[in-house]
N, C-alpha and C positions, 0 to 999 in steps of 0.2 A: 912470585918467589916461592920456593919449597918451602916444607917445614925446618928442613933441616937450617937453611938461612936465615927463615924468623929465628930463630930460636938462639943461634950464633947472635944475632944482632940483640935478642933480648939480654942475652948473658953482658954483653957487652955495654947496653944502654945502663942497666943496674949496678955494674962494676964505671962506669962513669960517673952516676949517682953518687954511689958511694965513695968518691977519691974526691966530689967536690965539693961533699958535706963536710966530710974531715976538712978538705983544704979550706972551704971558704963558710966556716957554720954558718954565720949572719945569712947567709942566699937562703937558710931552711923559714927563716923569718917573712921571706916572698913569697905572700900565696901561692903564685904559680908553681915555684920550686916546691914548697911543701906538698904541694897536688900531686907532682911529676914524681915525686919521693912514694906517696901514698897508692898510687895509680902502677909504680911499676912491685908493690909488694900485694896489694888486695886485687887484681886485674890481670897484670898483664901475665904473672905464672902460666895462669888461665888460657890468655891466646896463646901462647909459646906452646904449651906442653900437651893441653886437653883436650882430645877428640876424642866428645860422647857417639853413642847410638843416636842416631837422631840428627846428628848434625848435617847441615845438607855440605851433598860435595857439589862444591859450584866456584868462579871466581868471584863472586859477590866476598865466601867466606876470606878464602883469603887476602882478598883487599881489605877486610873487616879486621882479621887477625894482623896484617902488616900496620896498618894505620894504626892499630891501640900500642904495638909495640914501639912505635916509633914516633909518638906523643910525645912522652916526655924527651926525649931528643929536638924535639920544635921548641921544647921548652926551656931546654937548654942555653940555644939560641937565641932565643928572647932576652934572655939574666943577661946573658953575656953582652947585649946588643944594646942593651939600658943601664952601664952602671951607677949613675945617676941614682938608679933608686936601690941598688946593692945598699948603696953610702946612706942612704936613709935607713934602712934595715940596719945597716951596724950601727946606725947614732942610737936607734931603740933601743938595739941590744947592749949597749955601754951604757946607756943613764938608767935601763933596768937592776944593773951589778952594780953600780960607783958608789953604793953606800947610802944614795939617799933614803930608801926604803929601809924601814926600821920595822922589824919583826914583832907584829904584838901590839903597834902605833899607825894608826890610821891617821893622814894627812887630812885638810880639811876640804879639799874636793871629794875626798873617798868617804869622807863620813854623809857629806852633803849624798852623795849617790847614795849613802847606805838608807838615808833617809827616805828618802824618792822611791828608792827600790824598795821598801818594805810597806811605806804605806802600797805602791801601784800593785804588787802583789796583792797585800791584805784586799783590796777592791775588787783585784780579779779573782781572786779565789768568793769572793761575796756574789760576783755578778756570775760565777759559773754556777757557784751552788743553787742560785735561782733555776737553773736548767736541767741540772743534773742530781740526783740524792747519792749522799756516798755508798750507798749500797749499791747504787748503779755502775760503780766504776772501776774501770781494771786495777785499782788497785785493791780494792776491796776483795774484787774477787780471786786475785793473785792471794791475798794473805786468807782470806777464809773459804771460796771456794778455785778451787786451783782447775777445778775441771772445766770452769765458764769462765776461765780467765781469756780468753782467744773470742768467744763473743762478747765479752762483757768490754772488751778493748775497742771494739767495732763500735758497740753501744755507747760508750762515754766519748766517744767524736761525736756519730751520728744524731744524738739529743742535743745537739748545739747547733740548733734551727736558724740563729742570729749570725749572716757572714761577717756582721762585727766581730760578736762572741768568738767564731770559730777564727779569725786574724788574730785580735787580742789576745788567746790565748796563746795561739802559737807564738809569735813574736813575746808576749809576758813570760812564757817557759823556759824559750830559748836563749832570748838575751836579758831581760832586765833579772830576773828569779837566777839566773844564771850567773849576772856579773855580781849581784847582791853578795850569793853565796858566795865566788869566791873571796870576796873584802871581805866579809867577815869571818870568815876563816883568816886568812892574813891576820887579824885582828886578835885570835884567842891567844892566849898567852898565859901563863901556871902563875905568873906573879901576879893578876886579878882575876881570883879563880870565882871569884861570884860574879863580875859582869859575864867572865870567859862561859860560865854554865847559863845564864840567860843568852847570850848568845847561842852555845851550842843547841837553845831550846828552839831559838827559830829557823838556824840550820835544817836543822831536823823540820820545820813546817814546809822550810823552801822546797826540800829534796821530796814533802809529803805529795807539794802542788807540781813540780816538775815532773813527779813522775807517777799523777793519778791516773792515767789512764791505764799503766798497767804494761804497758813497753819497754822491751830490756833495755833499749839502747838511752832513752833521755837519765838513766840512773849512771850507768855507766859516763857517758857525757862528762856528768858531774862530775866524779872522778877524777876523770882524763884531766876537766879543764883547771881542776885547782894543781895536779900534778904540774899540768904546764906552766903555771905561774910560780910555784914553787921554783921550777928548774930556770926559768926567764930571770930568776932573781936573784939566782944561786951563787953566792961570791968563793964559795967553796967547789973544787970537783968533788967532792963526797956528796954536796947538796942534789947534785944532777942525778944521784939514782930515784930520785922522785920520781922524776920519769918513768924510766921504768919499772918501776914498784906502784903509781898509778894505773900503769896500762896493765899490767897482771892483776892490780885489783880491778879495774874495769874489766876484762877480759873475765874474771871470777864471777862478777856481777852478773854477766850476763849469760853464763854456764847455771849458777846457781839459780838464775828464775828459770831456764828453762830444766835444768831436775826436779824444782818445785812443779810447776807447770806438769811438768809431764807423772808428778808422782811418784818418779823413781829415785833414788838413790845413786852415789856414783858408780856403786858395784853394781847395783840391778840395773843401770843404763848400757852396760857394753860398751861395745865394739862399733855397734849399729848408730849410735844416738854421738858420740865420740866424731865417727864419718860423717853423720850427717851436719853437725855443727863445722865441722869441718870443712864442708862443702859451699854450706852458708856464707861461711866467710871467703871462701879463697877459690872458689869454682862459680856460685852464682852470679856474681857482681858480672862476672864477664857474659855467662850464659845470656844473661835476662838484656843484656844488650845485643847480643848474637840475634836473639830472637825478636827484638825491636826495631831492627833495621830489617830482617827476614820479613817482617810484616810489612812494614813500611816497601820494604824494595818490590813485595808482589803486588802492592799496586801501584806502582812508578815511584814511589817516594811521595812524601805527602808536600810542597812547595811549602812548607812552613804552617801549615794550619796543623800541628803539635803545640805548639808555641803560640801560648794565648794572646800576648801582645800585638804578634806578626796576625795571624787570626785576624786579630780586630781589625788593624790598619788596613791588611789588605783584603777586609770583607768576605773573609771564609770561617765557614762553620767550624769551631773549634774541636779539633777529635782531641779526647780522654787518652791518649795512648797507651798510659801502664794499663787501667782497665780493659782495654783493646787487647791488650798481649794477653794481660792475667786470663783471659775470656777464650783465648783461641788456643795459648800452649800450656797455661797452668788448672783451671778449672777443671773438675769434672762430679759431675751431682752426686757420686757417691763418694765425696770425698767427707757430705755433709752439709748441714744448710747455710754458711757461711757461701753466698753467690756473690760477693762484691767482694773487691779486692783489686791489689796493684801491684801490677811485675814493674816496679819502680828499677830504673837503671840510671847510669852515670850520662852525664851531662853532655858528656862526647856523643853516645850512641845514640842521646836523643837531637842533638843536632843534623848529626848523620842522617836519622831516619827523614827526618824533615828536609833536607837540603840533597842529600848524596852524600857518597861514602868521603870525597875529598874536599868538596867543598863544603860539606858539615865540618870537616876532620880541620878547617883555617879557620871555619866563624868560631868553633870554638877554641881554638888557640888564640885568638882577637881576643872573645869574650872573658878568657882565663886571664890575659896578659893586662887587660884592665884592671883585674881587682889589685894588683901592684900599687896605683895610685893610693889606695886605701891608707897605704902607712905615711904618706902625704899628713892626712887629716890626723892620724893617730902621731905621729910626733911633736902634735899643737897641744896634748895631751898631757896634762899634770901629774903626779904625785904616783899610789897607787891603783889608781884609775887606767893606766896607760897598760901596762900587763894585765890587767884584767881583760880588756876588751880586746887586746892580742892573742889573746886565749880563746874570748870565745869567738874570735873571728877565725883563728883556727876551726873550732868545731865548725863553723859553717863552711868552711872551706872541706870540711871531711865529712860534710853531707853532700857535695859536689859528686860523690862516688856512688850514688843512690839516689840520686834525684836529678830533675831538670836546672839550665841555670838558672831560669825566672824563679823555679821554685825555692830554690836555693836564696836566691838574692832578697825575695819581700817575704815569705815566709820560714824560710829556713834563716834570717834574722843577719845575714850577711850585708842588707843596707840599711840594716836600723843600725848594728856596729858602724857603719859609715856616718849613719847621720849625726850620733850620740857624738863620734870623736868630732865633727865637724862644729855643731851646738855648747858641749859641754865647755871649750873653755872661754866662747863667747858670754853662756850665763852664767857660769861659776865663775866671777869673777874672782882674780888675784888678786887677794887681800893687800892693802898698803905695807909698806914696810913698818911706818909706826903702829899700826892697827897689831901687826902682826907681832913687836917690840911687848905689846902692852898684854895680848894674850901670853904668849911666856912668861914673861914675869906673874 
């Protein structure tokens, strides 16, 4: 297929997108559909339109550029082919609006999480500091040295010698530090303005441990994900600019540490630093996949030893592949001594590289179309508990775009949301009615 086709079909897939978000919003509550939404605005511009120096001309590229575009179109398919679980999306999105959720009032599953979630924080921020001092860590050196904020980031992973510690953490940032914070926020409110400022005190610790290493993006995250529960809740259409008044502050978030970073100001940054962030978002995501499957395709494709799982089972050496990429198209020694590093890309392109351009492009349409189930377990989900962890299963679903799926799923904190909804209202149990009679009164 020419460019000029892709590119017709990409116009096309986005203008379908967008006629069936308006027509059917509950489908954006489907991971897959919120993927396919997210994948044709950070990605797919990319294959449609961008052809750098550098790029090989081959049919490899092209099947690489047809297949991203016409992703979310698979995905389409899917919604439509399961309604069954549409209807479970719109039952969340009705008992998120019906009023039970009281602004400023935390139910008593959501205080029990708030509980849970503060003390397991307070332990892992204990059991990190045993590893790490804070002057070793990117955030430290984001706020006082700006110029070793990019090693010091490197450093506050690499000193977490424990693959407990280094799990723990991740999974404690992403989801419990994560869901905590949004409850309580839900929770502040002007009419208890001294519990509302102890809270806003450990806010402020959460967002300290979430985003000690010194990474634009887990700050930003925060952001997004209390915007999203804002707007999951919203009985007003005026409530829904949360939304996007979150994402321009997250998008701020993440401009802002990198002018700190970089020293400069927003005048002294140009035109130059402007592109290049720009690039970042809306040109690499696709590149760094281009060149993952480029790697993977010159030596036949790797039969699945990308994919640590598959690895194991079928008894092949596990290749590192962002580090394989970052080593072969992104390094170079005088860039400086930062030698390790990851051309992390989206979940499709690391399927791809391991399998083939079409039969990666169906395991992961499989794999995407599974996590659907997830709102299964999440509308067993209580009080507000249940938007919380819709939110942050969002964010893991919007690490899908930069990461492997396995990564995504145990570490990037997409099957600890699975297990939490699954657990939570088996042990939280539902207080009796007269139990519950005698608390009000």
């Amino acid at each position: 297929m020419n460019t000029e086709s892709t590119q017709t079909l990409f116009l096309a897939s986005i203008a379908l997108l967008a006629v069936l978000a308006i027509a059917r919003p509950h489908w954006i509550l489907r991971p897959s559909f919120a993927f396919a939404c997210l994948m044709s605005i950070v990605i797919n511009p990319a294959a449609a339109f961008v052809m750098k120096p550098g790029y090989p001309d081959s049919p490899l590229f092209d099947s690489l550029r047809l297949s991203s575009v016409i992703f979310p179109l698979g995905v389409v398919v899917w919604v439509a082919c399961t309604p069954f679980l549409s209807t479970i999306a719109r039952r969340i999105g009705v008992s998120c609006r019906d009023g039970s959720l009281e602004s400023g009032v935390l139910d008593r599953d959501a205080r029990i999480t708030v509980w849970i979630g503060v003390a397991v924080c307070g332990l892992l921020s204990a059991w990190y500091f045993t590893a790490v001092s804070f002057s070793s860590t990117g955030l430290w050196a984001v706020i006082f040295a700006a110029e070793k904020a990019t090693v010091a980031r490197e450093e506050s992973l690499k000193l977490l010698d424990s693959v407990a510690l280094k799990y723990a953490f991740s999974l404690g940032t992403t989801v419990v530090a994560m869901t905590t914070l949004i409850l309580l926020t839900m929770r502040i409110t002007y009419r208890r303005s001294l519990s509302s400022a102890v809270i806003l005190i450990i806010i402020i610790g959460l967002l300290a441990l979430i985003g000690i290493t010194g990474a634009r993006m887990p700050i930003a995250k925060a952001i997004l994900a209390v915007a999203i529960t804002y707007s999951l809740t919203a009985r007003k259409r005026s409530q829904l600019l949360a939304l996007p008044v979150g994402l321009a502050g997250a998008i701020s978030v993440l401009v802002a540490i990198t002018l700190w970073r970089s020293g400069k100001g927003v005048l002294d940054a140009g035109i130059g630093m402007s592109q290049g962030i720009l690039d970042r978002a809306f040109v690499l995501p696709f590149e760094t996949g281009l060149r993952t499957v480029q790697f993977a395709a010159e030596r036949g494709f790797l039969d699945g030893a990308n994919i640590r799982p598959y690895a194991m089972i079928s008894d092949q050496r596990h290749i590192a592949l962002p580090s394989e990429v970052y080593h072969a198209f992104y390094y170079f020694p005088s860039q400086g001594p930062i030698e390790s590093g990851s051309a992390n890309t989206c979940f499709l392109f690391d399927f791809q590289a391991g399998f083939g351009i079409w039969q990666g492009w169906l395991i992961a349409l499989i794999s995407l179309g599974m996590l659907d189930f997830i709102l299964l377990a999440i509308l067993r989900v209580r009080g507000w508990l249940r938007p919380a962890l819709l939110s942050v299963l969002m964010l893991g679903i919007l690490g899908l775009a930069s990461s492997a799926f396995t990564t995504a799923l145990l570490t990037g904190g997409i099957g600890l949301v699975a297990g939490i909804a699954v657990i939570a209202p088996m042990v939280i149990r539902k207080p009796r009615s007269g139990a519950s009679r005698a608390t009000a009164a």
